[in-house]
N, CA, C and O of each residue as an XYZ file, in Angstrom:
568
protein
N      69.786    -87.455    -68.474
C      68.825    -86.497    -68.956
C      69.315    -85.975    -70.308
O      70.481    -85.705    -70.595
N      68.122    -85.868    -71.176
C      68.686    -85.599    -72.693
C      68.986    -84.096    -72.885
O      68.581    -83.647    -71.813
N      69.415    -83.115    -73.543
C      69.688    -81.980    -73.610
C      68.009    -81.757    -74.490
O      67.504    -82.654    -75.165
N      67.466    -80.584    -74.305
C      66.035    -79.778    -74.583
C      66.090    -79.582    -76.061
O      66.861    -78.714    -76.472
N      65.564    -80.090    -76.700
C      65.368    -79.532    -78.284
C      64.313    -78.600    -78.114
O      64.658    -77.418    -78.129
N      63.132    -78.846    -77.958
C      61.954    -77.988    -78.078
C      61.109    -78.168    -76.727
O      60.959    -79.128    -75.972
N      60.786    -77.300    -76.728
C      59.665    -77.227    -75.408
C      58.370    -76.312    -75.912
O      58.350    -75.261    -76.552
N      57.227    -77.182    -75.335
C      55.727    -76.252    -75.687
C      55.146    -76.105    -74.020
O      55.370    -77.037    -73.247
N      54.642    -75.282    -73.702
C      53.744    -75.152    -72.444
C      52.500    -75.098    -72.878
O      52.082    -74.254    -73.670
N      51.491    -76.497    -72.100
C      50.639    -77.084    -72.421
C      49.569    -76.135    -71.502
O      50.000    -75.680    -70.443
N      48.646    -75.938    -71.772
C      47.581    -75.264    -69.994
C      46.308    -76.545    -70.863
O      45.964    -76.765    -72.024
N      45.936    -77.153    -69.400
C      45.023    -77.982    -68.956
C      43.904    -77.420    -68.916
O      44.546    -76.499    -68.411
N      42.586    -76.950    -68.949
C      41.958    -76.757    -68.032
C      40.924    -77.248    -67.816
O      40.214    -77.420    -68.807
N      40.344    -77.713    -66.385
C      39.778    -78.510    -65.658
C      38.312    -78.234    -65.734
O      37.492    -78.969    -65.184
N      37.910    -76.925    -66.578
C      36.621    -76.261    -66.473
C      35.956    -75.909    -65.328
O      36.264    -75.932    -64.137
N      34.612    -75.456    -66.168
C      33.721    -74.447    -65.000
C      33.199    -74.900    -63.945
O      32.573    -74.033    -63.336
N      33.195    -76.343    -63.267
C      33.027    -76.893    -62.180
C      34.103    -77.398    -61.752
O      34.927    -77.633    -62.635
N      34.466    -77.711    -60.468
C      35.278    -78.240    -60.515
C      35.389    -79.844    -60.559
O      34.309    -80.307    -60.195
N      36.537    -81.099    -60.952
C      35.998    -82.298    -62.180
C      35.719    -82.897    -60.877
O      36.037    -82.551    -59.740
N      34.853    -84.163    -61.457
C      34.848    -85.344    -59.905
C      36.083    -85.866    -59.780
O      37.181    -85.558    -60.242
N      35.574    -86.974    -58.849
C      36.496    -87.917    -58.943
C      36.494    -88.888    -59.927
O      35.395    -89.326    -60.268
N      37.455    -89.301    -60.434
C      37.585    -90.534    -61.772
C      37.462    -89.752    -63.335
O      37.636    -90.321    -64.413
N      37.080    -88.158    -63.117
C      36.906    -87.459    -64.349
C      38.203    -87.613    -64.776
O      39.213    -87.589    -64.073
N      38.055    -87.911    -66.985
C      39.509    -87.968    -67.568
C      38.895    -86.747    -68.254
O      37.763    -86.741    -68.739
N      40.079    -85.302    -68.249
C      40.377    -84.676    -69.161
C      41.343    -84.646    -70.193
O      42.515    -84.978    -70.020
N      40.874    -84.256    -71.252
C      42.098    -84.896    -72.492
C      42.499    -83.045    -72.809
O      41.950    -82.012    -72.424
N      43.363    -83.237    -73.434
C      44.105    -82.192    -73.901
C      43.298    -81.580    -75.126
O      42.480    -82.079    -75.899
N      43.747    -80.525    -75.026
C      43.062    -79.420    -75.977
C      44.169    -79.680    -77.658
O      45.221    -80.318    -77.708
N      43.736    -79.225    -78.394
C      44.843    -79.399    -79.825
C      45.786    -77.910    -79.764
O      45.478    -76.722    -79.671
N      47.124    -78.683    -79.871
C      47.665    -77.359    -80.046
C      49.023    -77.578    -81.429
O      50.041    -78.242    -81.625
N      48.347    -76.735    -81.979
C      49.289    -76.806    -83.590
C      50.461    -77.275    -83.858
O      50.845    -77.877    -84.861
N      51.267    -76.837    -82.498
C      52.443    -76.774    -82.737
C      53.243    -78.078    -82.220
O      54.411    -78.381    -82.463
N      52.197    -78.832    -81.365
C      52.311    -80.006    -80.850
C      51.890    -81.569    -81.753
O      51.750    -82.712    -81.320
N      51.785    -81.054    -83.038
C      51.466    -81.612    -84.491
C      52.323    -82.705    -85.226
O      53.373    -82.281    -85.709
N      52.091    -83.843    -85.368
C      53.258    -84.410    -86.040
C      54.986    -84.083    -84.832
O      55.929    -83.343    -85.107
N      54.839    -84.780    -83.821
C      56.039    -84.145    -83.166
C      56.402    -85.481    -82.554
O      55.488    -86.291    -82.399
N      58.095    -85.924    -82.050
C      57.691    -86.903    -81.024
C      57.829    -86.547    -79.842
O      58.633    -85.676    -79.510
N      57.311    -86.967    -79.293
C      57.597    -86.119    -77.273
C      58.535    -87.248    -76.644
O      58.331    -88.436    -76.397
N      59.645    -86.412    -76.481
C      60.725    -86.950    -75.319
C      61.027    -86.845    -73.965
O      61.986    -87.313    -73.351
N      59.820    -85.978    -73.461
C      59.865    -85.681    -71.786
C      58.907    -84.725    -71.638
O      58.460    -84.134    -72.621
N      58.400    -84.415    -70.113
C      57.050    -83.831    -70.073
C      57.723    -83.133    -68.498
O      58.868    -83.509    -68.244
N      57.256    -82.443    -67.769
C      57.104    -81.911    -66.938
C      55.759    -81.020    -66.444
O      55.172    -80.249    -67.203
N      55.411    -81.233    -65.182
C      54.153    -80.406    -64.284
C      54.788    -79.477    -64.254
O      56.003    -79.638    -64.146
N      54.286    -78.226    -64.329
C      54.356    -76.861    -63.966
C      53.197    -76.669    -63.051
O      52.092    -76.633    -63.593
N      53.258    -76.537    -61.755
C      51.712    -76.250    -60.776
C      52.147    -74.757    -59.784
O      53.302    -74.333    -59.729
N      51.555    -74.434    -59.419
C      51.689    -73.193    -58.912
C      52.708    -73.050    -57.638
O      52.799    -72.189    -56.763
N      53.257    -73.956    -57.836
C      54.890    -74.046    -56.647
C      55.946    -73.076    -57.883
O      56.896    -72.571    -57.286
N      55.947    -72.880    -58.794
C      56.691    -72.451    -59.886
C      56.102    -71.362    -60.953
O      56.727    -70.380    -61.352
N      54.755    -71.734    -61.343
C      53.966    -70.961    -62.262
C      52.617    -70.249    -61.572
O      51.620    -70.968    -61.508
N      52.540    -69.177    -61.163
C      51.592    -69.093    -60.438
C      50.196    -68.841    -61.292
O      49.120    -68.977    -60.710
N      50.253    -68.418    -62.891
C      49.063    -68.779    -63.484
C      49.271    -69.166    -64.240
O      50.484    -69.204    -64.448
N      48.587    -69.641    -65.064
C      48.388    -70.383    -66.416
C      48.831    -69.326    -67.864
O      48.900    -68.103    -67.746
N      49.010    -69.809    -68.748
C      48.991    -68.419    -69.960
C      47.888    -68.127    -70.045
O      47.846    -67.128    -70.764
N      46.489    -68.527    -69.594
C      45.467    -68.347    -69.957
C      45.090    -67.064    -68.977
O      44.732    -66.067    -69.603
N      45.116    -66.939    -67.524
C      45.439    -66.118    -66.258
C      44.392    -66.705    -65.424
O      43.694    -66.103    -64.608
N      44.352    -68.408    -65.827
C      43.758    -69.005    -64.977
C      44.697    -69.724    -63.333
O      45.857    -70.100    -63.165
N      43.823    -69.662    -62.656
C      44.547    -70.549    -61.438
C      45.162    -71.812    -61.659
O      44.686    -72.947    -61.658
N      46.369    -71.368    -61.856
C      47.099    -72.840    -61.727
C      47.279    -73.638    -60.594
O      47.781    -73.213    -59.554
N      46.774    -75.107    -60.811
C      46.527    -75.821    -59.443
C      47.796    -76.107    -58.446
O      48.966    -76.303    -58.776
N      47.256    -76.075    -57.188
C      48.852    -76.467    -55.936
C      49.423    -77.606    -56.822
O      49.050    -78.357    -57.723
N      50.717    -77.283    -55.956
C      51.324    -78.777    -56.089
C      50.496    -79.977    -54.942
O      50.322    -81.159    -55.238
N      50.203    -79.543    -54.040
C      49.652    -80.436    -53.111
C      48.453    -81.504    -53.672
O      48.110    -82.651    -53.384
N      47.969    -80.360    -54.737
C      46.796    -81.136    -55.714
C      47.605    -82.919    -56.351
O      47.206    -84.083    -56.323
N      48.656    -82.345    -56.775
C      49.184    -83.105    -58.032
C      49.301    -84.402    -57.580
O      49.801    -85.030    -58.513
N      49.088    -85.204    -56.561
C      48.989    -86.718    -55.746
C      47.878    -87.209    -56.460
O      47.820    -88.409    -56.729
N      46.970    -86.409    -56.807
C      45.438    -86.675    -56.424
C      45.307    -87.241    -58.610
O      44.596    -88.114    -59.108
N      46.205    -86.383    -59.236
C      45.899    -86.063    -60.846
C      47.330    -86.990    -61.831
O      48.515    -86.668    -61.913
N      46.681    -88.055    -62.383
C      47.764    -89.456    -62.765
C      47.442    -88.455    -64.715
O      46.438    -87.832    -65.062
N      48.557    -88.678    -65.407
C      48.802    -88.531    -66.514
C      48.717    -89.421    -67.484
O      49.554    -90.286    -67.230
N      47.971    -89.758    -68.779
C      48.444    -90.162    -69.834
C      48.694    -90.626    -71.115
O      47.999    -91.634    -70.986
N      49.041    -90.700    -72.041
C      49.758    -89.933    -73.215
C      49.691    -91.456    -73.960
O      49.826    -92.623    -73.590
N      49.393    -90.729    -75.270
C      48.495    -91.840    -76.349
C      49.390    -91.645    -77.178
O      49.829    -90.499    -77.079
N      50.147    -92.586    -78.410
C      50.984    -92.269    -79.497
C      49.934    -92.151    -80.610
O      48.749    -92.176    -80.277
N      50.277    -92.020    -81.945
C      49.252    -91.660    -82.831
C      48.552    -92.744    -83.264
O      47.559    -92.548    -83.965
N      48.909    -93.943    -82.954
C      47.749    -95.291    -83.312
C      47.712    -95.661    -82.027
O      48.040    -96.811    -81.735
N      47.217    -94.548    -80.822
C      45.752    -94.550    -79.895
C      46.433    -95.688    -79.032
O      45.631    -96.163    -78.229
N      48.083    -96.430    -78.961
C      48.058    -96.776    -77.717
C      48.512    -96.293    -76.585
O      49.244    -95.357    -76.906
N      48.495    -96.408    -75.343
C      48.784    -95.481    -74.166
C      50.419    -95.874    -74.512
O      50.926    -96.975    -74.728
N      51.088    -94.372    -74.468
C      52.495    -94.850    -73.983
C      52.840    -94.622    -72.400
O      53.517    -95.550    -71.957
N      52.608    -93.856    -71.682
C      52.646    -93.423    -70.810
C      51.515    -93.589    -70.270
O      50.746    -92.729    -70.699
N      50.695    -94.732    -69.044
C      49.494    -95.136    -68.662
C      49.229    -94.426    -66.737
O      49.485    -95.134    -65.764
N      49.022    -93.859    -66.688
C      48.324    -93.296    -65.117
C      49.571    -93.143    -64.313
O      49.831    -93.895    -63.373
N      50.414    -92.066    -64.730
C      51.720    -91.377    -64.693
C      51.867    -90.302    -63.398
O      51.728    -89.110    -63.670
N      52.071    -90.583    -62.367
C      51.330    -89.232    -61.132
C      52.062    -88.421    -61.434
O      53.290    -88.510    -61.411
N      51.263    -87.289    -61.841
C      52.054    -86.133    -62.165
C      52.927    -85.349    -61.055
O      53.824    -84.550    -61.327
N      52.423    -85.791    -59.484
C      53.372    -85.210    -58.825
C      55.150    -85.829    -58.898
O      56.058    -85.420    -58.174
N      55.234    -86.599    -59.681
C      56.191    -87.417    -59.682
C      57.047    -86.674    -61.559
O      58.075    -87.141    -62.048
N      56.489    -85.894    -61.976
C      56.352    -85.044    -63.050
C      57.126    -83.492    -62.681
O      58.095    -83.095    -63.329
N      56.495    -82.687    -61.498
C      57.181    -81.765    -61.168
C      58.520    -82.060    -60.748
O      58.794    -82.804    -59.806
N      59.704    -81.195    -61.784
C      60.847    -81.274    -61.455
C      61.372    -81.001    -59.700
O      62.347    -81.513    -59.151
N      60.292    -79.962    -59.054
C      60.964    -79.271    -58.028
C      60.784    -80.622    -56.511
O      61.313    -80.549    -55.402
N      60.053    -81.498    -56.944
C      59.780    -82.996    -56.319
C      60.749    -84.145    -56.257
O      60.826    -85.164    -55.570
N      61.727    -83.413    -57.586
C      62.863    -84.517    -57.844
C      63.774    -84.318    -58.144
O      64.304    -84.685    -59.193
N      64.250    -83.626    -57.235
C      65.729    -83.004    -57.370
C      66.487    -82.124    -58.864
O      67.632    -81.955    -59.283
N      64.866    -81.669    -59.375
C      64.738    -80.672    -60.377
C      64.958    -81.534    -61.679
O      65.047    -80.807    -62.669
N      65.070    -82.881    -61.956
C      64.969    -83.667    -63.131
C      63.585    -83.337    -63.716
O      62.645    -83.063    -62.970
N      63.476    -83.362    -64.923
C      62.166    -83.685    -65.641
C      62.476    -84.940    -66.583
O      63.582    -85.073    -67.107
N      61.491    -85.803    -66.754
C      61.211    -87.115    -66.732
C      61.405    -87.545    -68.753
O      60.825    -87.003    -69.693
N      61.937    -88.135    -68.763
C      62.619    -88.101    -70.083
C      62.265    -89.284    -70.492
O      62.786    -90.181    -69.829
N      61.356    -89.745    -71.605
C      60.986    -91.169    -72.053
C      62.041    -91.644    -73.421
O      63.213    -91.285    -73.534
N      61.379    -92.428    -74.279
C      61.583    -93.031    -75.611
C      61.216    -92.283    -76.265
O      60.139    -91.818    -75.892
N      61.751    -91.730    -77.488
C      60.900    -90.659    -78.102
C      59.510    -91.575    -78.547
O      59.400    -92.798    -78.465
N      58.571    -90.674    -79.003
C      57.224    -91.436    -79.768
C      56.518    -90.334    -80.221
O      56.859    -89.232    -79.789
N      55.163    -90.453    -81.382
C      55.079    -89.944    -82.163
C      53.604    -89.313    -81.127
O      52.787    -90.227    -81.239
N      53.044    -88.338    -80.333
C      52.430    -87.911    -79.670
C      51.251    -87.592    -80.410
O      51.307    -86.826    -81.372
N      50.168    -88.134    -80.026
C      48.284    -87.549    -80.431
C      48.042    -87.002    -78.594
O      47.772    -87.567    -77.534
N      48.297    -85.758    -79.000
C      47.776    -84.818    -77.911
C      46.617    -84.969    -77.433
O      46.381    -85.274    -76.265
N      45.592    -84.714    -78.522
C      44.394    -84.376    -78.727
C      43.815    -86.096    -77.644
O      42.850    -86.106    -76.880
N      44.533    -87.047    -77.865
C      43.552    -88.271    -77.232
C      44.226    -88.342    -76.157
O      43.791    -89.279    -75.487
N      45.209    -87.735    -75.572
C      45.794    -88.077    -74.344
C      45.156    -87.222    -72.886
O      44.411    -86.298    -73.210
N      45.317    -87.374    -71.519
C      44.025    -87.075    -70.880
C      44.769    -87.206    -69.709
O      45.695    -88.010    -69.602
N      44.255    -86.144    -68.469
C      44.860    -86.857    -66.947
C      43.443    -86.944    -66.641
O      42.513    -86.291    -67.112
N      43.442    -88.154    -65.496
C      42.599    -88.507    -64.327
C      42.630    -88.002    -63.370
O      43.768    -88.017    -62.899
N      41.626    -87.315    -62.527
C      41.270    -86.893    -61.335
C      41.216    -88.284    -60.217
O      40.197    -88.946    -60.018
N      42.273    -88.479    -59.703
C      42.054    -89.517    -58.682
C      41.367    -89.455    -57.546
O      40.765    -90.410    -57.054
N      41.461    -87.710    -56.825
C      41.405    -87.095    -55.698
C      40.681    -85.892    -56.206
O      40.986    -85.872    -57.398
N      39.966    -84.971    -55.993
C      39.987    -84.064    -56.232
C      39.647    -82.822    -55.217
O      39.081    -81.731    -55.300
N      40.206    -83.478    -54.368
C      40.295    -82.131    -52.920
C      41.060    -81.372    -53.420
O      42.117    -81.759    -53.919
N      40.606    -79.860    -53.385
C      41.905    -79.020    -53.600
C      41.491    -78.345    -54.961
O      41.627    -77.141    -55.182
N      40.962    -79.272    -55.859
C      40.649    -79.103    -57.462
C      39.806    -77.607    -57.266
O      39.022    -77.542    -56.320
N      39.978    -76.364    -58.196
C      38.202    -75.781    -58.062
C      38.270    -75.673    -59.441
O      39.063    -76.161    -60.246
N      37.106    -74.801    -59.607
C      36.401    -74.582    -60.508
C      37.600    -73.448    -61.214
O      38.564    -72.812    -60.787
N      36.882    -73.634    -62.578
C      38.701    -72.688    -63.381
C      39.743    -72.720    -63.257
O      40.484    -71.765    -63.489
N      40.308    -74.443    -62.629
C      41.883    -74.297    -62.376
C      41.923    -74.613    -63.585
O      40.952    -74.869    -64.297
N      43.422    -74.613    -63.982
C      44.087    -75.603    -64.824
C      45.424    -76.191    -64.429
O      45.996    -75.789    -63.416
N      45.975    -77.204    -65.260
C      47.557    -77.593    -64.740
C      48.143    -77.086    -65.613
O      47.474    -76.701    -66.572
N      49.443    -76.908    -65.627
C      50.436    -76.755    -66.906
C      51.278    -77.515    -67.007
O      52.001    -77.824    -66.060
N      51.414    -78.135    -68.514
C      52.644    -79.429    -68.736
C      53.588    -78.271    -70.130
O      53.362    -77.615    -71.147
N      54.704    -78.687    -69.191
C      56.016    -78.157    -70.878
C      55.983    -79.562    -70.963
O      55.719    -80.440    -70.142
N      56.306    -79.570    -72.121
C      56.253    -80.595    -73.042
C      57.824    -80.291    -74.108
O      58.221    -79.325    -74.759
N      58.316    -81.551    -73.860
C      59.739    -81.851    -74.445
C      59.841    -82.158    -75.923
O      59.264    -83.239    -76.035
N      60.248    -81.800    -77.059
C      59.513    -82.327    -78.094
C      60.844    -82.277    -79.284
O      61.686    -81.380    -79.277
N      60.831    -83.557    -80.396
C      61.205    -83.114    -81.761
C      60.252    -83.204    -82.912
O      59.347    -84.028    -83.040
N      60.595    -82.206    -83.760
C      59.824    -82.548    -84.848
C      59.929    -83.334    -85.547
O      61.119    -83.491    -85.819
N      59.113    -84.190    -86.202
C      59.143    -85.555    -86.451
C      59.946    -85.638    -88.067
O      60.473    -86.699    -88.404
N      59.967    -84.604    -88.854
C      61.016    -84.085    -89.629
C      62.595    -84.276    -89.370
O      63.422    -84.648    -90.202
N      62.861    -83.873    -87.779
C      64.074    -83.679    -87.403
C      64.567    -85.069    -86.889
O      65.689    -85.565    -86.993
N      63.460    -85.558    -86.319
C      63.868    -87.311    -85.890
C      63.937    -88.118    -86.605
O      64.270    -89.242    -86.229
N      63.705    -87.897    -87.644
C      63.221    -89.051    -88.826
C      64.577    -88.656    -89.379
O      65.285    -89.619    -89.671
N      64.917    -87.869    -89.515
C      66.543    -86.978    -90.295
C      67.641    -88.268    -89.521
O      68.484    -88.997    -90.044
N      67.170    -88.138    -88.046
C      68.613    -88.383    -86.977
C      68.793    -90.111    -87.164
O      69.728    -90.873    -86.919
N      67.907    -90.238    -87.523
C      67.799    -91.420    -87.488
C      68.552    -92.894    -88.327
O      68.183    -94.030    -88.029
């Protein structure tokens, strides 16, 4: 496991119905998640976070079987392809969080799938920290 440079906490949210089955939600833009590469991700679900920053319902962990992850580099190919996020929450795996290759992250096109959505409601969201360098600082190390 790599030592933490940066961490962002991501909130999901699933909107005002709750999604079907096979629904992909993609991630919202968040500034700071800009030009970055992402080196590891972790679920935050309400075994740990009981709301969102937003003070929305953050979904069970029991949900997280049902909701696969995944993560697009900036020329739109999947790096990370239908990723079960229960396999994401550290407290599932002997408290590891899941540490890739670094790569250059497009938030904005990356998306989880609703496989299952028993459990899902209306106004949940998930939360992902997100492991990150700035692409300034990697490009330096390099």
């Amino acid at each position: 496991m790599k030592a933490i440079t940066r961490s962002y906490l991501v909130e999901l949210y699933f909107g005002t119905s709750a999604p079907g089955q096979g629904a992909q939600i993609n991630f919202q833009d968040y500034p700071e998640l800009r030009n970055v590469y992402v080196c590891g991700v972790e679920v935050c679900s309400s075994t740990y976070l009981a709301l969102a920053p937003s003070g929305r319902t953050n979904t069970a962990s029991s949900n997280l079987p049902g909701i696969v992850l995944n993560l697009m580099d900036v020329a739109t190919n999947i790096r990370v392809y239908n990723y079960p996020t229960f396999d994401l929450e550290p407290s599932n795996v002997s408290g590891y969080y899941r540490d890739f290759e670094p790569f250059k992250l497009n938030l904005v096109k990356s998306y989880v799938t609703i496989l299952s959505n028993i459990g899902i409601g209306a106004n949940d969201s998930l939360c992902f920290n997100f492991f990150y360098i700035r692409a300034e600082d990697y490009e330096r190390r390099r």
